[in-house]
The first five atom37 places (N, CA, C, CB, O) and aatype in JSON, in Angstrom:
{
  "aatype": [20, 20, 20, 20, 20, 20, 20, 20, 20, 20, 20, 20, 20, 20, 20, 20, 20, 20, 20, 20, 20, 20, 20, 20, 20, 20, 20, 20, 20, 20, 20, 20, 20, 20, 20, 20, 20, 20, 20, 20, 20, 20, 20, 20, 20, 20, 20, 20, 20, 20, 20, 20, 20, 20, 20, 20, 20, 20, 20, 20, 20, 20, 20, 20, 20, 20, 20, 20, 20, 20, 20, 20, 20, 20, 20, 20, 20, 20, 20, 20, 20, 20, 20],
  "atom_mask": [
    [1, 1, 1, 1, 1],
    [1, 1, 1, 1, 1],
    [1, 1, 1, 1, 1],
    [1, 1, 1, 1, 1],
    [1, 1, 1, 1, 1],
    [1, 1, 1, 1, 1],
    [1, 1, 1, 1, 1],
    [1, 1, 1, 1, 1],
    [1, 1, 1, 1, 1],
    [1, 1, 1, 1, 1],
    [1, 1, 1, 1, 1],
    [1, 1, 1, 1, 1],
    [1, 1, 1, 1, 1],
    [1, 1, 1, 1, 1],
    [1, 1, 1, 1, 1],
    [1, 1, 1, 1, 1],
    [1, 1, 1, 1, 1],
    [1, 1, 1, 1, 1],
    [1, 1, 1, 1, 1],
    [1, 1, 1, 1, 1],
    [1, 1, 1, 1, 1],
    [1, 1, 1, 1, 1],
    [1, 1, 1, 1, 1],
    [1, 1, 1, 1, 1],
    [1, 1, 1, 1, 1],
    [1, 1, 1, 1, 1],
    [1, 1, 1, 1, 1],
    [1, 1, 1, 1, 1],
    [1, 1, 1, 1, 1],
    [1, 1, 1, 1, 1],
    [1, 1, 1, 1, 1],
    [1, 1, 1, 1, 1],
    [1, 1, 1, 1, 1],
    [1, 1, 1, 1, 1],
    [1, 1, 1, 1, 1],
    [1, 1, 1, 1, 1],
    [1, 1, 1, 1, 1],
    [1, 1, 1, 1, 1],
    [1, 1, 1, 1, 1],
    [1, 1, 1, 1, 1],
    [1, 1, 1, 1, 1],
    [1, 1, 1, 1, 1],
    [1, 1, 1, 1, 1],
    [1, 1, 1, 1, 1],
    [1, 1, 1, 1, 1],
    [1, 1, 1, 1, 1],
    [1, 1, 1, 1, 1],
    [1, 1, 1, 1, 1],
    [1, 1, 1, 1, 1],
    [1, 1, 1, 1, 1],
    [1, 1, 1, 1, 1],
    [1, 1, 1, 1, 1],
    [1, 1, 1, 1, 1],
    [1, 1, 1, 1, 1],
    [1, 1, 1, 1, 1],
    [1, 1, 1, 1, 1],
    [1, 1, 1, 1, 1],
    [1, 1, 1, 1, 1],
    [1, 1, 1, 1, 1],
    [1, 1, 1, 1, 1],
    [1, 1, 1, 1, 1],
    [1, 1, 1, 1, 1],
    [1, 1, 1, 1, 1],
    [1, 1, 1, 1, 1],
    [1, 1, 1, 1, 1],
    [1, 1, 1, 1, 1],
    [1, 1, 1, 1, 1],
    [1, 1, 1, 1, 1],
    [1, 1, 1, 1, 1],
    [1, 1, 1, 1, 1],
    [1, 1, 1, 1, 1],
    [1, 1, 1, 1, 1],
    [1, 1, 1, 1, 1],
    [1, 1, 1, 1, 1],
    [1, 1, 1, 1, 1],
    [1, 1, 1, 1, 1],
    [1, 1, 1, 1, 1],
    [1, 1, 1, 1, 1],
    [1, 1, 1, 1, 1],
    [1, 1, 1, 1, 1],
    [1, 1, 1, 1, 1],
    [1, 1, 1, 1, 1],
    [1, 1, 1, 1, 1]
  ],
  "atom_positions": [
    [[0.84, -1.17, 0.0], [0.0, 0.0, 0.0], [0.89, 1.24, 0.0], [-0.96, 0.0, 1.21], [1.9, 1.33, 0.7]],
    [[0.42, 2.23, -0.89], [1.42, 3.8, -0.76], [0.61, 4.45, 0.07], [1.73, 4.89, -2.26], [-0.61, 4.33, 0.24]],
    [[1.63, 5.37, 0.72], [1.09, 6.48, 1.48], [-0.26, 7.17, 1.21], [1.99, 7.41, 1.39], [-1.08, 7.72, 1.94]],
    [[-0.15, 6.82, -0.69], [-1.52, 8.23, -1.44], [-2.64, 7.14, -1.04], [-1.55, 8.8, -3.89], [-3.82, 7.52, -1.0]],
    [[-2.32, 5.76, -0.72], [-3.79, 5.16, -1.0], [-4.39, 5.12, 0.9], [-3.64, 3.11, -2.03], [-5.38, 4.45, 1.19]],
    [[-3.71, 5.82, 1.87], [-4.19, 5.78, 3.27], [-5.22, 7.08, 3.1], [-2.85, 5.94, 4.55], [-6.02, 7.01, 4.03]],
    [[-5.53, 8.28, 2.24], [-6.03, 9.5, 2.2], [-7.33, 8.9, 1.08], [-4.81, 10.81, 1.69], [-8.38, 9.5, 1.31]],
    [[-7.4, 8.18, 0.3], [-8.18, 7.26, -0.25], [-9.03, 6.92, 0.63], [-7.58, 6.25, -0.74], [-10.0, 7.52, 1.1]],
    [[-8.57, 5.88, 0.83], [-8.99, 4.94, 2.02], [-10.0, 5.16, 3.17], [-7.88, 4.71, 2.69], [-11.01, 4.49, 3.4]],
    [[-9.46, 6.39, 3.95], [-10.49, 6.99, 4.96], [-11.49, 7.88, 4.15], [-9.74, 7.92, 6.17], [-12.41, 8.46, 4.73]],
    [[-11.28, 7.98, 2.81], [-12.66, 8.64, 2.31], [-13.91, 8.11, 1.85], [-12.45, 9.31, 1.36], [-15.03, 8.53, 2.16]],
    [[-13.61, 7.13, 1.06], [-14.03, 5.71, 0.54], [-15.04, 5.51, 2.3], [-12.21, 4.26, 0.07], [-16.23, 5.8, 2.44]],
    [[-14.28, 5.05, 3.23], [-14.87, 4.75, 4.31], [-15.7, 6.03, 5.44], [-13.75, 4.01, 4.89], [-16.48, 5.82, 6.37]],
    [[-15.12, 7.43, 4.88], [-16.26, 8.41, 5.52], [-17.53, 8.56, 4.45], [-15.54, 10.08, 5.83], [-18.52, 9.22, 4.79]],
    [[-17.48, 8.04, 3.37], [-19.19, 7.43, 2.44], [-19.44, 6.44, 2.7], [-19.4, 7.23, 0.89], [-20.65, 6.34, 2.53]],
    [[-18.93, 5.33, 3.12], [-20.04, 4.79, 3.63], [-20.62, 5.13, 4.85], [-19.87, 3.68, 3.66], [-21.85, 5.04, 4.96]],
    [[-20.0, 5.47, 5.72], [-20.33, 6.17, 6.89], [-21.28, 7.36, 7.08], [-19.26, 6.53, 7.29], [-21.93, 7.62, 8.08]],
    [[-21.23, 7.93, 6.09], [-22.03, 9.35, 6.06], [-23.17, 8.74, 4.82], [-20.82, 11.06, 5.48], [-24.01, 9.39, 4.19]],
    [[-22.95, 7.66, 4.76], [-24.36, 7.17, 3.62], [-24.11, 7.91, 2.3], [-26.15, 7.74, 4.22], [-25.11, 8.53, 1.96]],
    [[-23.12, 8.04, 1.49], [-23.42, 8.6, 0.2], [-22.18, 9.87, 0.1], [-25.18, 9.19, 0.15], [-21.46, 10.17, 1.06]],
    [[-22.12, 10.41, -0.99], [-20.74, 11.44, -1.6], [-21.2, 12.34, -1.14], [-20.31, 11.75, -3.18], [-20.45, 13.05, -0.46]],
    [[-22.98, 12.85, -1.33], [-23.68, 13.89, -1.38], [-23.25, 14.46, 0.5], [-25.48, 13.43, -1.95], [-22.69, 15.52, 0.74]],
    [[-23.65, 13.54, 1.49], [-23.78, 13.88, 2.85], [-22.24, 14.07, 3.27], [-24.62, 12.71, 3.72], [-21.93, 14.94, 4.09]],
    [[-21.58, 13.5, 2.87], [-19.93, 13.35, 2.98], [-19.48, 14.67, 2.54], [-19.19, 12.1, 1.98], [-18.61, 15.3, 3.14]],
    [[-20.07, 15.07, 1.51], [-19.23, 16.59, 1.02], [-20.06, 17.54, 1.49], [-18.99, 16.94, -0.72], [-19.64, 18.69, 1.46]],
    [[-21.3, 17.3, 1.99], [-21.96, 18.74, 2.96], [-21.2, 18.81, 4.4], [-23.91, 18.53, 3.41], [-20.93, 19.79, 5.08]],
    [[-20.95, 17.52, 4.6], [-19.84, 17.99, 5.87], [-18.66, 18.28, 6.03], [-19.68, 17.33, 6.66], [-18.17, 18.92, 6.96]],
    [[-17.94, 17.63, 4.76], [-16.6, 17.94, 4.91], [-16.17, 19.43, 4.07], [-15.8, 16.62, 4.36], [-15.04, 19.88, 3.9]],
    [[-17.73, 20.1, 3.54], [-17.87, 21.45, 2.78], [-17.01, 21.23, 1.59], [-17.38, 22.8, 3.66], [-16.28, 22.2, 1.41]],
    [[-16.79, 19.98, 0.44], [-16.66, 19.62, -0.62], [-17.11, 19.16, -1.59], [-16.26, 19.31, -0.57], [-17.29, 17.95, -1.44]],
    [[-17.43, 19.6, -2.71], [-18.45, 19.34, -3.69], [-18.2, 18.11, -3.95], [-18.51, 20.15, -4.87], [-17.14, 17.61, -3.56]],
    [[-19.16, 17.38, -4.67], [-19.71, 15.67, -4.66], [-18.54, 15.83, -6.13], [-22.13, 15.08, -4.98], [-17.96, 14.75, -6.2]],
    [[-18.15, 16.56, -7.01], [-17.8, 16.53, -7.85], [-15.95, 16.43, -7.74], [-18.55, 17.5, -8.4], [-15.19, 15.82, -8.49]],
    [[-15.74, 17.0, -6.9], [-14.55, 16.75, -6.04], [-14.23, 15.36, -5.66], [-14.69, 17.45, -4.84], [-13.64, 14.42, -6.19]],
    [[-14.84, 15.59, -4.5], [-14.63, 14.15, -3.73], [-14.77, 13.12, -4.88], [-15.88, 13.81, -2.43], [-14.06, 12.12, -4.74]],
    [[-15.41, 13.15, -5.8], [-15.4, 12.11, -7.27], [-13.6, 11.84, -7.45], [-16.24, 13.21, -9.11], [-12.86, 10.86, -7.28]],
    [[-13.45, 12.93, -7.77], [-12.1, 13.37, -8.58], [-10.96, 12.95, -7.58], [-12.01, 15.18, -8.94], [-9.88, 12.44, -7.89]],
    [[-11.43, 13.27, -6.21], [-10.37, 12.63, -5.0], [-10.13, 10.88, -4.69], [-11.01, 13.23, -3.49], [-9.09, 10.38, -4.26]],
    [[-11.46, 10.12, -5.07], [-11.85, 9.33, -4.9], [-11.16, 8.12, -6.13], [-13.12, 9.74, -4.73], [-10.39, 7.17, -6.05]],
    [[-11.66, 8.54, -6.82], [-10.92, 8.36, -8.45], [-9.11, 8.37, -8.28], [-11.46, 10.04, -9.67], [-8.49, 7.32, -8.44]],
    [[-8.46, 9.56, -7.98], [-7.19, 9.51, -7.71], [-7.17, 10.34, -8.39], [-6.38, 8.52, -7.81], [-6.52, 11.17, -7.76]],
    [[-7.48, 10.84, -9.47], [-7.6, 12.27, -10.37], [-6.78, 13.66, -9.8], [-9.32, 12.73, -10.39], [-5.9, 14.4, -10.25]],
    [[-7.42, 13.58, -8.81], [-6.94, 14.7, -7.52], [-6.94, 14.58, -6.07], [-7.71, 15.8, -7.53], [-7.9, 14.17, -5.42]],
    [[-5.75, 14.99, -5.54], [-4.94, 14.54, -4.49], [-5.89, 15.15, -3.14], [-3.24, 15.16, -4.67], [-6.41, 16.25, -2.96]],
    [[-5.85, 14.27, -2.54], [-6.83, 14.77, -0.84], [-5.94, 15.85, -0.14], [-6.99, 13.18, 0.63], [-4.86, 15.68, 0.41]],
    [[-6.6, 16.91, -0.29], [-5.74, 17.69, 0.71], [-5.73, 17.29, 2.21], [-6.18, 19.09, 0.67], [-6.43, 16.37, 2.63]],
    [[-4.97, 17.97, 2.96], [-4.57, 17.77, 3.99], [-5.31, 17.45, 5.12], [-3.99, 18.55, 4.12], [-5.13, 16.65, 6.04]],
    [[-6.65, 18.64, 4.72], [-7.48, 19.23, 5.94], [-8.31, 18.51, 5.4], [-7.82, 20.81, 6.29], [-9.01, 18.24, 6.39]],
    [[-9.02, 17.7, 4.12], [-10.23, 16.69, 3.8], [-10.25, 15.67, 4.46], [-10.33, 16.2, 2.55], [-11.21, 15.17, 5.05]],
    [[-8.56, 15.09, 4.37], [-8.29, 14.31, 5.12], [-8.41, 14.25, 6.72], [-7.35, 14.21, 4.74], [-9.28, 13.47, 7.12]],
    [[-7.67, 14.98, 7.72], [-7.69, 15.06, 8.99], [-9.57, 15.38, 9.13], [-6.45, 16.33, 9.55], [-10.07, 15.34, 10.25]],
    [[-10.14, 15.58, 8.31], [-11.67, 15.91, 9.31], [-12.17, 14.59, 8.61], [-12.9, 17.73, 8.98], [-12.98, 14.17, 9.43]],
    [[-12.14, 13.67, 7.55], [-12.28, 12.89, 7.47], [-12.34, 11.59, 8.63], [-11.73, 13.05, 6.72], [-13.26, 10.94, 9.13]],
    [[-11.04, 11.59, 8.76], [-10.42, 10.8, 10.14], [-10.73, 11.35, 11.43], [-8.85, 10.76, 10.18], [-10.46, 10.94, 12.55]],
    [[-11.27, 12.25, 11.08], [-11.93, 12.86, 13.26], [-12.9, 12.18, 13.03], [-12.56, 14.91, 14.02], [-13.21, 11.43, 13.96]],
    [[-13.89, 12.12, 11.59], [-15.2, 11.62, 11.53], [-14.95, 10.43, 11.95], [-15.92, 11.67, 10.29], [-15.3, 10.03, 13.06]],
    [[-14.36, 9.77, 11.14], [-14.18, 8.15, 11.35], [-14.13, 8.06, 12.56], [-12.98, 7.4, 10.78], [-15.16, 7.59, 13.04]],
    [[-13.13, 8.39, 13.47], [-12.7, 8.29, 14.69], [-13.62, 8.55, 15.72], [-11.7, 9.02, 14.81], [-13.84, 7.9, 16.75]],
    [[-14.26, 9.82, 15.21], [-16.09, 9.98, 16.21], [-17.22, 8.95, 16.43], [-17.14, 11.07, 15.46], [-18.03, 8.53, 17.27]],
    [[-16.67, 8.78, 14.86], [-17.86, 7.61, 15.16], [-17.42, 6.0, 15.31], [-18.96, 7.63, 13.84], [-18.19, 5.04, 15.27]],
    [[-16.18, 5.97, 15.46], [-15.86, 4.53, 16.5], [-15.78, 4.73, 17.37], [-14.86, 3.71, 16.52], [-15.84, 3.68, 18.01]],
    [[-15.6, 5.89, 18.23], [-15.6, 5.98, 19.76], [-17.25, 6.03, 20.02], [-14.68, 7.49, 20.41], [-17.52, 4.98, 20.59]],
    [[-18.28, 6.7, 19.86], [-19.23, 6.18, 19.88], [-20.06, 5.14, 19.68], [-19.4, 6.57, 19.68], [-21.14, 5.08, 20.26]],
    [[-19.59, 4.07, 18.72], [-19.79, 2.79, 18.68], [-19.2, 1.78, 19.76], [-19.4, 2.5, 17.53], [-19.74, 0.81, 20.31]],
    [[-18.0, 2.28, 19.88], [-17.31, 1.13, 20.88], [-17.74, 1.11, 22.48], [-15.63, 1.38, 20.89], [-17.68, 2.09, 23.22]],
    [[-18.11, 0.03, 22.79], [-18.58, 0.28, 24.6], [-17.07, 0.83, 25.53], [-19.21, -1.73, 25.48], [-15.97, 0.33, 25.27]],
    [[-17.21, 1.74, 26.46], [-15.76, 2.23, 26.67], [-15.6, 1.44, 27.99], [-15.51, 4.03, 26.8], [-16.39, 1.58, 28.92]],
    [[-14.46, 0.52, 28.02], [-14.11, -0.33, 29.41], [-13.98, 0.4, 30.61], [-12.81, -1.06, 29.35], [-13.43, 1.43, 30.96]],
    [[-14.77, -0.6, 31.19], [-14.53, 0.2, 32.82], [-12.64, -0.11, 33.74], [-16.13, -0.85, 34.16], [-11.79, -1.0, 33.68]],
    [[-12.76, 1.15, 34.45], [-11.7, 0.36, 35.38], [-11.66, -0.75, 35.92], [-11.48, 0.81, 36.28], [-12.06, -0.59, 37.07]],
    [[-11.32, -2.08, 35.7], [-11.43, -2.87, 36.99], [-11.08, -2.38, 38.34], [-10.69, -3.93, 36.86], [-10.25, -1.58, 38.78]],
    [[-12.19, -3.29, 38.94], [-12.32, -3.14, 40.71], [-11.06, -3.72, 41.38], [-13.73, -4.09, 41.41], [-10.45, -4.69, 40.92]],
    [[-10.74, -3.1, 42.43], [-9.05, -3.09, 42.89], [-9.13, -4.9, 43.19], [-8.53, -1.78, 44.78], [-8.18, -5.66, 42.99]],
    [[-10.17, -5.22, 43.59], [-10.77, -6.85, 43.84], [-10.78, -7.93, 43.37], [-11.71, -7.02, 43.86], [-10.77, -9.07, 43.82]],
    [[-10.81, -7.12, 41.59], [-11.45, -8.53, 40.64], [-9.81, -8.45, 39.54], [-13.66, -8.05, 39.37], [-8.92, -7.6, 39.56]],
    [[-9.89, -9.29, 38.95], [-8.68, -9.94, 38.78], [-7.55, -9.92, 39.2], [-8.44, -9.91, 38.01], [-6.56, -10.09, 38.49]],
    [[-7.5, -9.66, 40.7], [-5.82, -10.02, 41.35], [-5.81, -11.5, 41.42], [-5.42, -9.36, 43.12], [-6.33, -12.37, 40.72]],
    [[-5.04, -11.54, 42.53], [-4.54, -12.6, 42.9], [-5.86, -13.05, 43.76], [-3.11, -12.42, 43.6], [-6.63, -12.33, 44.38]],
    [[-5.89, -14.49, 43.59], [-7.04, -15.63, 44.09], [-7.04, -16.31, 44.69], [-7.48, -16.33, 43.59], [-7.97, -17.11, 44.72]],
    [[-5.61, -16.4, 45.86], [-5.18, -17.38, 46.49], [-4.43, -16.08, 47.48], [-4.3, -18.67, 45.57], [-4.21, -14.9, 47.2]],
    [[-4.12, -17.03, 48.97], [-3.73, -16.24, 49.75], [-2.07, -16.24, 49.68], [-4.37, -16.55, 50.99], [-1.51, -17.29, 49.34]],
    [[-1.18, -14.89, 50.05], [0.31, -14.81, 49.09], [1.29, -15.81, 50.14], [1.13, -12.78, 48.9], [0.94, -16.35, 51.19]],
    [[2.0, -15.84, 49.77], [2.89, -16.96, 50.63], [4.13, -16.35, 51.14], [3.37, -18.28, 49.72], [4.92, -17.03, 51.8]]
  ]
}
């Protein structure tokens, strides 16, 4: 994989995420005709399409993912008395 295809990659995956080119470029404030052309390889993802791309992504796996609790100082130590 090249570097150009990681800026690809998270865009490809903020449409499916945002359901479609159309909802993807009202948020990332880039025309559907663009993001075509970015998508394609035609024209190169700028910097900043990218990084808000990847906050998206990233927003919405932290909201998907259940966030682990601390374990209790109790539960998985030691189970036996120390010697």
């Amino acid at each position: 994989m090249k570097n150009s295809d990681v800026p690809m990659m998270a865009l490809r995956r903020a449409v499916e995420l945002c359901n479609g080119l159309e909802a993807l470029g009202d948020a990332l404030m880039v025309s559907t005709d663009r993001l075509e052309r970015m998508l394609s390889g035609e024209e190169e993802v700028p910097h900043a399409v990218f990084t808000q791309a990847v906050g998206m992504l990233l927003e919405a796996t932290s909201t998907r993912t259940p966030k682990r609790s601390t374990p209790d100082s109790n539960e998985g130590g030691r189970k036996g008395p120390r010697h």
